[in-house]
N, C-alpha and C positions, 0 to 999 in steps of 0.2 A: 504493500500500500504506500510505502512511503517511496518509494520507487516512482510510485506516480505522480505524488506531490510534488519531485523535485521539478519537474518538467511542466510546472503548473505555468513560467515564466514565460512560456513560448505564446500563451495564448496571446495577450494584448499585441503582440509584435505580427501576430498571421496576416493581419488587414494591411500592414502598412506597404509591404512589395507594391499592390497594387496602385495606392497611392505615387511613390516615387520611381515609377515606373511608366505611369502616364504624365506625370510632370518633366521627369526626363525625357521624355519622346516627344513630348509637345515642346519644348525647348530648343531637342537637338535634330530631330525630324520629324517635324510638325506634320508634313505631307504624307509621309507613312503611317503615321501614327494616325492621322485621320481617318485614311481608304481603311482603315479593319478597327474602325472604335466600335462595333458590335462584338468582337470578338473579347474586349477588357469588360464585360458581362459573366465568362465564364471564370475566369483566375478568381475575380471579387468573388461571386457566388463558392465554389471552389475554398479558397483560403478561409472564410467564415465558417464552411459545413467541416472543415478540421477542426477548428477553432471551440466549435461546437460540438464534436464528436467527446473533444476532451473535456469540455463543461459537461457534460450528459458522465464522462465516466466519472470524473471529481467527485460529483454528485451521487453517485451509485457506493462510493467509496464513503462519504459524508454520512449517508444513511445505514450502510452495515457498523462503518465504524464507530461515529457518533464523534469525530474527534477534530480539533483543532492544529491547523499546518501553519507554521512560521517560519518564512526565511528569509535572511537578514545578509546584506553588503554594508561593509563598511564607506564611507563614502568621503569624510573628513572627519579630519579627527584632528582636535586644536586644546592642549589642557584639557578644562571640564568639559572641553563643549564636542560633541561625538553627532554626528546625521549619518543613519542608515537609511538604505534603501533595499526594500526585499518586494514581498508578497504573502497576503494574510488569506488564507482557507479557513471558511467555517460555513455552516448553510449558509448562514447571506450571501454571504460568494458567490456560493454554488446556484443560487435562488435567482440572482441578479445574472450569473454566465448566461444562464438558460435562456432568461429572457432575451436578453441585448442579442445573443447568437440566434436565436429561431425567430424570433420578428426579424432582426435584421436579415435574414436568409429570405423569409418571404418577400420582406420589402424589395431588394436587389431581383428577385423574379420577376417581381411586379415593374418593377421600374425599367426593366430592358424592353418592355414593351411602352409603356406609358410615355418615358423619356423618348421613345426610339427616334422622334423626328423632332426634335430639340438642338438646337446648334450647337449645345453646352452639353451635349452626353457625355463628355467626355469631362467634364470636368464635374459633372454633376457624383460620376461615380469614384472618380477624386477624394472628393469632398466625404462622400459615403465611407468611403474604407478608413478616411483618417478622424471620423467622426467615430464609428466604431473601436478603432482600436484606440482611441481613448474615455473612451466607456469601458470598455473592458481594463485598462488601466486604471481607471479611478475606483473600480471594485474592489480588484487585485491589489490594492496600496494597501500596506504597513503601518503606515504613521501619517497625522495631519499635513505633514509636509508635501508629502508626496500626494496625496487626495488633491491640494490644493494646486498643483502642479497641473494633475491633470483635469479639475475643476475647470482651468484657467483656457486649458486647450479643446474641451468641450462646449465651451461660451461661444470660444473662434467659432469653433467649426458650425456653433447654431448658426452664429452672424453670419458666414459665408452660407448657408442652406435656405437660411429665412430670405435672405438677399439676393437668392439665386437669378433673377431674373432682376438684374439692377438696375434696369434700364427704366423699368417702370420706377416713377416718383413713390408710389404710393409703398410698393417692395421695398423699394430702399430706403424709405422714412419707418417702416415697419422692425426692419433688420436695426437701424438705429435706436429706436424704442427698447428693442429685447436687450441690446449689448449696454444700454445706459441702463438702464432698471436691474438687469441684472449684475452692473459692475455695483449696485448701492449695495447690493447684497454681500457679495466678494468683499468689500471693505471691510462689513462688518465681520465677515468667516475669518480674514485676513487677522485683524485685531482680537478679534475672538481666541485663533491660533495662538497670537503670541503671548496674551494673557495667561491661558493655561502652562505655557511652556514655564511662564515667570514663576506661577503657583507651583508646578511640578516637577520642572527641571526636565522633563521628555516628550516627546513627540511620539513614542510608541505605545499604541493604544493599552497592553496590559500594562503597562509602567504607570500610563496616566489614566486607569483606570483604580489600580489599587494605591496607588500615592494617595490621589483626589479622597477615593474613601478616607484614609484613615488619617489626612487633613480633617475633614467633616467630624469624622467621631472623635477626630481629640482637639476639637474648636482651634488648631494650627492654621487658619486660613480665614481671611475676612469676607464673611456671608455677601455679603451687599457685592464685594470685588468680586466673587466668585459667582454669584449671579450674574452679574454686566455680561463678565467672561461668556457665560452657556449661554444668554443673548443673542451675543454680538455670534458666536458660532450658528444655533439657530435660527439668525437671518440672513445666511447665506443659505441656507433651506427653505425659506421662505419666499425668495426670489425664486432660486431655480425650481419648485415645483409651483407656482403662481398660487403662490398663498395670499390671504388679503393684508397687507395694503399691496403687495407688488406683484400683483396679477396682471396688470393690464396689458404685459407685453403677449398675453396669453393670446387674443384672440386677432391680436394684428396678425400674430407670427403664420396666419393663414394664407398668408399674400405667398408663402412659399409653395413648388409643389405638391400636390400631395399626399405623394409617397413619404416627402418632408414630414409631413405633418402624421400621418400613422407612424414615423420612427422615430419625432421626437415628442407627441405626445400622448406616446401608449406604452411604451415600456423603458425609453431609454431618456434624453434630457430631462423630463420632470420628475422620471423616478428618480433622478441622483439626488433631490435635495430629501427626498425619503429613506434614503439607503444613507444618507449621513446621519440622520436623525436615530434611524433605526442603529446603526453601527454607532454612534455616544449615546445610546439610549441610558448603558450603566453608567454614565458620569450625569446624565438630565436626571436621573431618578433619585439621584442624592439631593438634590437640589426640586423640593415640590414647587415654590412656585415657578421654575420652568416648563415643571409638569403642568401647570393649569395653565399657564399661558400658552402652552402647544395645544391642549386639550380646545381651549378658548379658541384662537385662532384655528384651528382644524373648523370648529365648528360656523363661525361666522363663514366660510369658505366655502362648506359646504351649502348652506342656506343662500346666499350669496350667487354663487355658481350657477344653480338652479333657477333663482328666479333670473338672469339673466338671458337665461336660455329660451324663457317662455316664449318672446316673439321676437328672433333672430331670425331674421329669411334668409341669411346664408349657412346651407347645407353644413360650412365647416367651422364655421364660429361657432353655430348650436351645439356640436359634436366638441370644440376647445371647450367652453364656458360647463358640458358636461365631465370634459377631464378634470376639470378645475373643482367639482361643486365631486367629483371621484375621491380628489387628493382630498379632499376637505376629513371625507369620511375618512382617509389612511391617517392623516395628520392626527385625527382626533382618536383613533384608537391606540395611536403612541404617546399619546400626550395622558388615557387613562391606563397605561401601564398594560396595555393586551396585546403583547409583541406577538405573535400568532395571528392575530387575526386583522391585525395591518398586513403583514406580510402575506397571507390566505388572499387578501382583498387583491393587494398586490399584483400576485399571479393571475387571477380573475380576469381582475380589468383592462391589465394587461394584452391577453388576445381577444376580451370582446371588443375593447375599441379600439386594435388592431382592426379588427373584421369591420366593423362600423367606417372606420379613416377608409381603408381600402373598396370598401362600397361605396363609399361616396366620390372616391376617382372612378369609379365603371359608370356610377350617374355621371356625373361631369363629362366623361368621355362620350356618352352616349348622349348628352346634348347640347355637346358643340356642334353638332354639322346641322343644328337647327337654329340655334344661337348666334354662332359666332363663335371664335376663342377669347372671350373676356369674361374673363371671371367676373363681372357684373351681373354677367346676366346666365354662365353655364353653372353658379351655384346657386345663384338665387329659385330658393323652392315654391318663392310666386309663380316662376315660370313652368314648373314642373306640373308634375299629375298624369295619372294614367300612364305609367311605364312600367306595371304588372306586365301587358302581355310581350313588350317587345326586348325584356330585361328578366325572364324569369328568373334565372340563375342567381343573379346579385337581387334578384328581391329577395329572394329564397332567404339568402344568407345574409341579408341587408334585416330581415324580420328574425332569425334566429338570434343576431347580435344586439336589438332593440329588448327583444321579450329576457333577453338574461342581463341585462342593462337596470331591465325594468324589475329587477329580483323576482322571476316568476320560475318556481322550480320546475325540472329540475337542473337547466342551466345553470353555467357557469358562476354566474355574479350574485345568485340567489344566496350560496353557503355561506360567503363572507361577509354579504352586506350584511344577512340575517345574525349574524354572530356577533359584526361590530354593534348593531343597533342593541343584543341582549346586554352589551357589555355597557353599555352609553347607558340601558335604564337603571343597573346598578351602582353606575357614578353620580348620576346627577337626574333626578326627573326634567331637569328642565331641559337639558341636553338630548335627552329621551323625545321629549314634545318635537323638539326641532330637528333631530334626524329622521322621526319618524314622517313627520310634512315633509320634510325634503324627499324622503322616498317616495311620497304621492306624486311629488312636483317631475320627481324624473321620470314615473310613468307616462305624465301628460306629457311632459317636453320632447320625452324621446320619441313615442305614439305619433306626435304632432310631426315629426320628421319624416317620417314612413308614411304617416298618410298625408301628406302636401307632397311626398316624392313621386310615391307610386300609386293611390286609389286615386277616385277621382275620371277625373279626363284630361288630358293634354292640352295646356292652355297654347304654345306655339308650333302649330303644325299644317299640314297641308288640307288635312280635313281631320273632326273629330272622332275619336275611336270609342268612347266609352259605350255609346248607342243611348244615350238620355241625355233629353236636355237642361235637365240642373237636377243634378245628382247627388253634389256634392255640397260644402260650404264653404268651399271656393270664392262663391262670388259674393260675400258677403266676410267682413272681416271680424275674428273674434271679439274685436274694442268696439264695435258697435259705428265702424265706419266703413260705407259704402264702398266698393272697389270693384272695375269691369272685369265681366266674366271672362274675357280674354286678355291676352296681353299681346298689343301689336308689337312687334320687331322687324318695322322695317320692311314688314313680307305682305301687308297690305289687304288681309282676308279677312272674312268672317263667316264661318261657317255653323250650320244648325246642324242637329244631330238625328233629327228624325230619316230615315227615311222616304217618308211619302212628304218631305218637303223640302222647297229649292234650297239648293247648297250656292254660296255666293262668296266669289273669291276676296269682294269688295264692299264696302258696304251696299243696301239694300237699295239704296237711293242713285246707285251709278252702273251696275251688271247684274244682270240673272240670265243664268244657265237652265236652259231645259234639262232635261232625265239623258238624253246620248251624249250631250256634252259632258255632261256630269260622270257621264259611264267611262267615256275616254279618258278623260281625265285621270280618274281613278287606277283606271289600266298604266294609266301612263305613270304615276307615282309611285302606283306598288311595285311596276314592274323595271320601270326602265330607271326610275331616281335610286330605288332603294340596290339595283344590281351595280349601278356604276358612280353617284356622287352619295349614298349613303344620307338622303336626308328625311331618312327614317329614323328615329329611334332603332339602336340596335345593340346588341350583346358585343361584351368584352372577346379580346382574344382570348384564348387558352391560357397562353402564360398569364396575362391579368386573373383569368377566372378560377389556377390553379392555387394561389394563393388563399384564395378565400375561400375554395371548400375544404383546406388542410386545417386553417383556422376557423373554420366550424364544425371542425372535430375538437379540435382542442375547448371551444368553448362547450362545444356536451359534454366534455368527459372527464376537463380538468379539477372542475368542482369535485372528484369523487375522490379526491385526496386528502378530503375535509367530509367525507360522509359519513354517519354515525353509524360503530359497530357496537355490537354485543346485545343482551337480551333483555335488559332492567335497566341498563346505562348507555348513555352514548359515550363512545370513547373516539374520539379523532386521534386514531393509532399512528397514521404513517406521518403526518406534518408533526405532530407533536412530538413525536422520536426524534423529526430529521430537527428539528428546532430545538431539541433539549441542551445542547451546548450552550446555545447562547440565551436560552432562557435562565441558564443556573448563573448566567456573568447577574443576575441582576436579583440572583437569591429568590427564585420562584421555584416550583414545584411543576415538572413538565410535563404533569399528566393533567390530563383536562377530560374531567365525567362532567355530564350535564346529564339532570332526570328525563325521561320522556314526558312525561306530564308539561317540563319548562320550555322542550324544545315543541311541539305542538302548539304550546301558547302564541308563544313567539312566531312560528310561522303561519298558524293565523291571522294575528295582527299584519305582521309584514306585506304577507300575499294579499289580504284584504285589500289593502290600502294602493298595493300595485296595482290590483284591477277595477280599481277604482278610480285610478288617474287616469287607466285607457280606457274605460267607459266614458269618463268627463273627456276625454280627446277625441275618442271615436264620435260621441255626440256633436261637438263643435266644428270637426273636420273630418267627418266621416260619411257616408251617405244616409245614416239616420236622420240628421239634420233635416235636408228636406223632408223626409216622410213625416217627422216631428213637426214643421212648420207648414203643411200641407192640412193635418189634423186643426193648428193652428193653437198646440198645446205649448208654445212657447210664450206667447203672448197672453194665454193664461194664467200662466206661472206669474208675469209679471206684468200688472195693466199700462197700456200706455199712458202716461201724465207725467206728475210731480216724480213716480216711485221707480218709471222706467230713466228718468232723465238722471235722477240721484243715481242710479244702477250704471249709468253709461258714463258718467264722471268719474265715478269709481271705478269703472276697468277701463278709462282713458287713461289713469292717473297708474296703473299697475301696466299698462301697455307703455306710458313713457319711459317708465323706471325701468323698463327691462329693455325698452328698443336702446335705449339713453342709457346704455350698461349701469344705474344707478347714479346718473352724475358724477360718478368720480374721473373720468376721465376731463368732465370738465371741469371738475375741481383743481388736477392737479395743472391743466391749463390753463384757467384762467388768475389761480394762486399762484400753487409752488412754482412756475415754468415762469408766471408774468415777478415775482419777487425775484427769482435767481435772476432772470433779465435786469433787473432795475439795477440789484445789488451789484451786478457785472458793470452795468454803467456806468454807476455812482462810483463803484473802485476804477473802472477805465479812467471818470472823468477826476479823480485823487489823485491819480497817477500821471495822467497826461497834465495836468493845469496847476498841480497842488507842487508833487514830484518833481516833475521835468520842470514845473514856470520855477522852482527856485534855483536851480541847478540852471538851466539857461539865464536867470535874470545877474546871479553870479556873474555867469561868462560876459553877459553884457554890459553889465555894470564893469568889470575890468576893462574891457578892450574901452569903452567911450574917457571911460579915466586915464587909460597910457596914451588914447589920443590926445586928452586934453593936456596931459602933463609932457607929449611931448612936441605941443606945441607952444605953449607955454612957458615952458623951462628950458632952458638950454639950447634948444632947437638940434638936439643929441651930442651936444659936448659933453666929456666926462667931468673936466672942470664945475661944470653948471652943476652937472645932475650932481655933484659931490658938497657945492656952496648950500645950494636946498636944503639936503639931507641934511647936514649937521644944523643947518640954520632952526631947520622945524622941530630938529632931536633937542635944542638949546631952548626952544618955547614948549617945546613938552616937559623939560625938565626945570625949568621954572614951575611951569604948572603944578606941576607934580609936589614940590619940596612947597612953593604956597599954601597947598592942602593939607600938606603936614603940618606945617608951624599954624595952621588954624585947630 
């Protein structure tokens, strides 16, 4: 076993050949290196499936053994002062390898197709492999040092992914956002770092793990210092998983690919500020109020997250502000002491909204050649509807990732959520009250994605497919404002949906087509648009479409590593074993029984509540709606007058807050952004007028004084200038001894 561990080193380094391998070629033969940039698809894919072969045996090794690998290079060594560098094995590791390598492996399939006609393929998978092997790097690190090292080079590599297309204003003002927000964090990891160093004297996680204790126990160390310290650490966690306040670089970071965006936010960039959190979890746990401050922040985040999500019309922001409102729940189950079932949540979430990011490129792909290629308008799910039938495959698995999203057993994301939520109502009810709404909240938000993508009808197309003419609630907007049942783009039609009536490319007041025009037509669309410009709705490639049925086996079957065994108890056998290492760093007991009786409760509550927010989705944006307002029992519910208009002010005012991501974006705008401006000014204008006018006014005061004195005196004789000097030195020195004898 330990054979295996030594070779643990090789993994972070597998991705990087690829990297300096196409920067070398695009350097040195740029033109070769172009004519086969399909072929640097296969080495990437390739060096990652080693990479991951060996995470997959670590791991096998982690669970028979149960044990902890440490190894150490010396690196400088100065008197007291010693910096190694090695690599630290433990489940986390092993938990974090798996992820970062099997998403990443799908992402790199997915993207040789997605990317394929992209000018930057080539640099895009660049970026990919040295984006991963520093994730696998920052797992594999020893001591703060080195996390922060590769912390640092993970940031890059966001900026360069989120930025990818930097031509666009809007990309490159987004990739800006993520690297400033996220350097506020770094600062404080930075400082954070060297605090404990000061406290501890090490950078090696057991060093400063049992030092910090028995500082703590023998009051050797000052409370309040030592708090800042875990602070100032835990906000550099706090930026890079987009915890609240430093989320907001979360839903720009969309403007990237996105392939981007399934690989940095579903198991690899925002997990690292959880996998820090989770790895000092035994130095946060000596110290409770970091604990309640992690616990707090989890929780506002997740609340947060959620309602943000309610009316996002872009496909991929609903899908960020849903990672965001994820992390909340992780955050918040390490902040109440239940390492298990953060890390359970972890792997969960992990490939469901893998699967989710990557469904949402097979939509986008499949309505650009109706669109356009602008993301204005190929993610916006105003535009969408009705691509059940021409997309079955990614709907398939676009609804398998929604319903285990949505905690509906017996998917994926049912076991963890349901575990964090038991563990939240024995910390705090109030905390209980608020994860448990936010579970509702994600039902409808995520529900709402699925059905404004694929029920419905197809609001931009040649003609409409659903076969009804208002079907949906679509054309009518949840806030209680009007919105046309179609969206023009440009393409100039309007078409009905009956059959036995005229279909009209334009409005009704300018063409109508009889029944043989209409027929032709029809032939003409289906046959000859959709065989040769594709502007139909249509299904992904293969390689797109292989990814996401591999990750919709993982999401049915990953949950079962958390499913209750035995006959009177539930025991979560195999996570708790593989986790018992790092559960004894923090002095817990690694078994975990729960009654049936408790586990029943709970998953009634839970599941309740989930099909309760797709009921309330399906209602609002589902075809029930019309059948509901046809009866005309909505209007029932609520008479028109004083009680509908109070009703509609109130879900204006819940439609702002969430379109308006909660005003903070224009808070830190028209505040923090407009004070740092002024403050910059006011010191430019210290500096240029205060600074420099006295240091110039010097210089100018001298030169106009040797002018005057050397016209005045002497007219440059040494004589003169010599009769002056003593002359003036003779009336200074008068002066001078006069002041005396007074």
């Amino acid at each position: 076993m330990e054979h295996t561990y030594q070779y643990a080193w090789i993994i972070p380094f597998l991705p990087l050949p690829v990297t300096m391998s196409i920067g070398f070629g695009l350097l040195l033969v740029s033109t070769a290196t172009k004519n086969i940039r399909r072929m640097w698809a296969f080495p990437s894919i390739l060096l990652l499936s080693i990479a991951m072969v060996f995470s997959v045996n670590l791991s096998i090794q982690q669970i028979n053994g149960s044990s902890i690998y440490q190894y150490l290079w010396s690196w400088t060594i100065n008197n007291d002062f010693s910096l190694e560098f090695g690599y630290f094995i433990d489940p986390l590791t092993s938990i974090m390898l798996i992820l970062i390598t099997t998403v990443g492996i799908f992402v790199l399939i997915y993207s040789d197709n997605y990317m394929s006609h992209d000018q930057g393929y080539l640099r895009f998978f660049a970026y990919m492999s040295f984006f991963n092997a520093s994730m696998l790097g920052l797992v594999t690190s020893s001591n703060l040092i080195q996390i922060y090292i590769f912390w640092e080079l993970v940031g890059m590599c966001s900026y360069l992914l989120i930025g990818f297309w930097f031509t666009r204003p809007i990309a490159a003002s987004a990739c800006q956002k993520a690297f400033v927000t996220n350097r506020v964090g770094d600062f404080g990891l930075l400082l954070g770092i060297l605090g404990f160093y000061w406290i501890t004297g090490s950078f090696e996680f057991r060093d400063l793990f049992e030092t910090f204790n028995k500082l703590i126990y023998s009051n050797g160390v000052n409370s309040l210092f030592a708090t800042l310290c875990a602070f100032l650490l835990f906000l550099g966690a706090v930026a890079k998983s987009a915890q609240f306040p430093l989320h907001i670089w979360l839903p720009d970071a969309m403007e990237g690919p996105t392939p981007i965006s399934a690989l940095i936010h579903a198991a690899t960039m925002v997990a690292a500020g959880i996998f820090l959190v989770a790895r000092l979890l035994p130095l946060f746990a000596s110290i409770p109020y970091i604990m309640n401050i992690i616990s707090l922040i989890g929780v506002i985040t997740l609340l947060l997250g959620a309602t943000f999500a309610l009316a996002q019309r872009d496909i991929k922001r609903s899908l960020a502000y849903s990672t965001m409102s994820q992390l909340g729940y992780i955050m918040l189950a390490l902040g109440l002491g239940s390492y298990r079932a953060a890390l359970f949540h972890l792997i969960t979430h992990a490939y469901s909204k893998a699967l989710l990011f990557l469904g949402s490129g097979s939509i986008i792909h499949s309505m650009e050649p109706l669109v356009g290629y602008s993301p204005d308008k190929s993610q916006n799910m105003v535009l969408m509807g009705g691509l059940t039938r021409y997309v079955p495959i990614t709907r398939t698995t676009f609804l398998l990732g929604t319903l285990s999203l949505c905690g509906i057993p017996p998917l994926a994301c049912f076991w963890s959520k349901d575990e964090i939520l038991s563990e939240s109502w024995l910390y705090s009810p109030i905390f209980a009250v608020i994860a448990y709404f936010t579970a509702g909240l994600t039902a409808f938000y995520t529900f709402r994605v699925y059905l404004l993508t694929f029920e419905g009808y197809l609001h931009v197309n040649f003609q409409n497919y659903s076969g009804t003419k208002n079907n949906s609630f679509y054309s009518i907007s949840l806030w209680g404002k009007e919105v046309p049942k179609t969206i023009n783009i440009n393409l100039l039609f309007s078409m009905t949906m009956n059959n036995n009536e005229s279909v009209y490319f334009f409005p009704k007041n300018t063409y109508q087509f009889d029944g043989n025009v209409i027929n032709r037509m029809r032939y003409f669309t289906t046959r000859f648009l959709k065989k040769y410009t594709s502007m139909y709705p249509h299904e992904s490639d293969n390689t797109m479409l292989f990814p996401l049925l591999i990750l919709v086996v993982f999401t049915l079957f990953v949950g079962f590593i958390g499913i209750a065994f035995g006959q009177g108890e539930i025991h979560f056998d195999l996570l708790s074993k593989w986790l018992a290492p790092s559960k004894n760093l923090l002095h817990q007991n690694s078994d975990h029984f729960v009654d049936w009786y408790e586990f029943l409760t709970n998953v009634f509550f839970s599941v309740s509540i989930a099909f309760f927010g797709i009921f309330v989705a399906s209602i609002f944006y589902g075809s029930a709606y019309s059948f509901l307002k046809n009866l005309d029992l909505i209007n029932s519910f609520v008479k028109i007058g004083p009680k509908r208009a109070f009703l509609d002010q109130i879900v204006n005012v819940i439609y702002n807050w969430s379109y308006n991501r909660g005003y903070i974006d224009f808070f830190y705008t028209r505040v923090v952004i407009r004070s740092i401006r002024g403050l910059a000014k006011l010191t430019h204008f210290f500096d240029r007028r205060i600074i420099d006018g006295i240091t110039n006014s010097v210089g100018v005061i001298s030169f106009f004084a040797g002018e005057v004195i050397k016209y005045l005196v002497g007219g440059g004789r040494i004589s003169s200038y010599l009769f002056f000097y003593l002359f003036f030195l003779l009336i200074f020195l008068l002066i001078y001894f006069l002041f005396l004898s007074l």
